[in-house]
C-alpha angles and dihedrals in degrees: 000000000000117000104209088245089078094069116078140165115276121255129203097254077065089075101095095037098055104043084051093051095038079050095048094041089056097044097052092041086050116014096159090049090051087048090060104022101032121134130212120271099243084048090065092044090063099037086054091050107045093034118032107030086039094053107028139056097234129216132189142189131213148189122190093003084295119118109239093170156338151216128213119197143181120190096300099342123098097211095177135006125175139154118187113257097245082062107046127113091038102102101266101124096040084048081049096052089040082059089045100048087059099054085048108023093166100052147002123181140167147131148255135181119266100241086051085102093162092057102037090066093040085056089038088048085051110051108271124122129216104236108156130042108198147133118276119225127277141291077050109037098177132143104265140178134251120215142177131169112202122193102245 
């Protein structure tokens, strides 16, 4: 289990590790969707630039000086959250939401797309409700799901 040491702030010599994790994580949760929907590389690497370091504060975990995932927030909203597959079911992303929890302790909320079926128990197991169906912005336009997770 993660000791809260192990998450720190992202700096800049992270780049490269974490577009390739948050590459590799989406490709193996949803290999079929990144068939039809995936973007170029280089495309990633922009989108991760010029969106989510610009808008979020970013987090990431590692083990052995390597990457192995990463949170993006902004305020109460979990705008991204991936571990890399040879790293998932060992308590980082609980340990994540727990951090989270902490820098927000009233709400948390994000979304993730429906037929995200993997991440939408791993949310439900921790605490967050589904409470919107929609469609998520383009480029993407997918039903998507609504969650927050509220302190009782």
């Amino acid at each position: 289990m993660l000791n809260h040491h192990s998450i720190r702030e992202y700096r800049p010599d992270d780049f490269d590790a974490l577009t390739i994790l948050w590459r590799i994580s989406r490709e193996k949760s949803l290999p079929e969707f990144q068939r039809e929907k995936g973007h170029f590389f280089y495309e990633d690497q922009n989108y991760f630039q010029n969106h989510i370091l610009k808008n979020n504060q970013v987090w990431v975990v590692e083990s052995g000086q390597q990457p192995v995932a990463f949170m993006a927030m902004n305020k109460d909203f979990i705008d991204q959250l991936y571990i890399h597959p040879d790293h998932q079911r060992r308590g980082i992303g609980r340990a994540l939401l727990d951090f989270a929890r902490r820098l927000s302790p009233d709400h948390l909320w994000l979304y993730t797309l429906q037929i995200n079926v993997g991440a939408r128990a791993f949310y439900e197991k921790n605490g967050f409700v589904a409470e919107k169906f929609g469609i998520s912005p383009s480029p993407e336009n997918e039903p998507d799901v609504e969650y927050h997770w509220r302190r009782t």
